[in-house]
N, C-alpha and C positions, 0 to 999 in steps of 0.2 A: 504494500500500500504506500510505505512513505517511499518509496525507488519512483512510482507511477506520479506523484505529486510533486518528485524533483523536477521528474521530466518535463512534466507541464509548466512544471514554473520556469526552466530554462529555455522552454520554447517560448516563454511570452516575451522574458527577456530578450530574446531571439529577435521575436517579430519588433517589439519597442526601440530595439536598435537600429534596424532596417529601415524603419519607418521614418526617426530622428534622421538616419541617411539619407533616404528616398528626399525627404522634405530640402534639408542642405544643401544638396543638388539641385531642387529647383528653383532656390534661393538664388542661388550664385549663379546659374543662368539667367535670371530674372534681370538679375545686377547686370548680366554683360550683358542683354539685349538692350537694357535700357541706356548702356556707352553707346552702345551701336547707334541707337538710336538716335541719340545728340549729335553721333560723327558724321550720320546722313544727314542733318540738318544743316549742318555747319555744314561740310560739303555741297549741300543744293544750295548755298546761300553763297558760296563762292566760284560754285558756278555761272548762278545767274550774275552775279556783278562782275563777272572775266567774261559774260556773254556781250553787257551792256558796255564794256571796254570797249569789245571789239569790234563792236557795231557804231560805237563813235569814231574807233580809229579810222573804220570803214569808209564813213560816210567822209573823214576828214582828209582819205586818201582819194576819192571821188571829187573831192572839191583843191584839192593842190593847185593845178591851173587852173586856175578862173581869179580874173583879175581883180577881184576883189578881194580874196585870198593873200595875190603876191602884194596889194597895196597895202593889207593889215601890217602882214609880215614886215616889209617894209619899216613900217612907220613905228610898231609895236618895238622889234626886237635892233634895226639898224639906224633906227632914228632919221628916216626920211622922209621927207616931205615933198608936195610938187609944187614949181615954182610959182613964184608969186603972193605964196600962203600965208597968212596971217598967223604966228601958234602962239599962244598966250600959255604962259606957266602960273602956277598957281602959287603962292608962297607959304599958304598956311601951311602946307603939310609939311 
């Protein structure tokens, strides 16, 4: 009788252990799905802003010759002007 009541009791401890495991395990993939999950957001979110990059550089490579462009450039980064021009500088800043 008492050999029959060990057994059961070491199978429950058995099953109790398994179970404490079984759960652990689901734990800890819970956890890494839920990394996963923030590293595809962050990834779709640096997708789309390296999409909208490259749709501006696009559109900025489309528009290089057009004289409106080389007059920016010009005037923006070489400091010129066309003759005759009036440029007034501002002093406060």
């Amino acid at each position: 009788m008492k050999i029959l009541k060990s057994k059961k009791f070491y199978k429950k401890i058995l099953f109790v252990i398994i179970g404490i495991y079984i759960i652990s395990i689901f734990i800890n993939q819970q956890k890494t799905l839920d990394s996963y999950k923030n590293n595809q957001e962050y990834y779709a979110k640096q997708i789309q802003e390296q999409t909208e990059y490259k749709e501006s550089l696009l559109a900025k490579k489309d528009n290089l010759n057009s004289p409106e462009y080389i007059e920016e450039i010009a005037r923006e980064k070489l400091d010129m002007y066309l003759p005759n021009e009036k440029i007034y500088i501002d002093q406060d800043k």
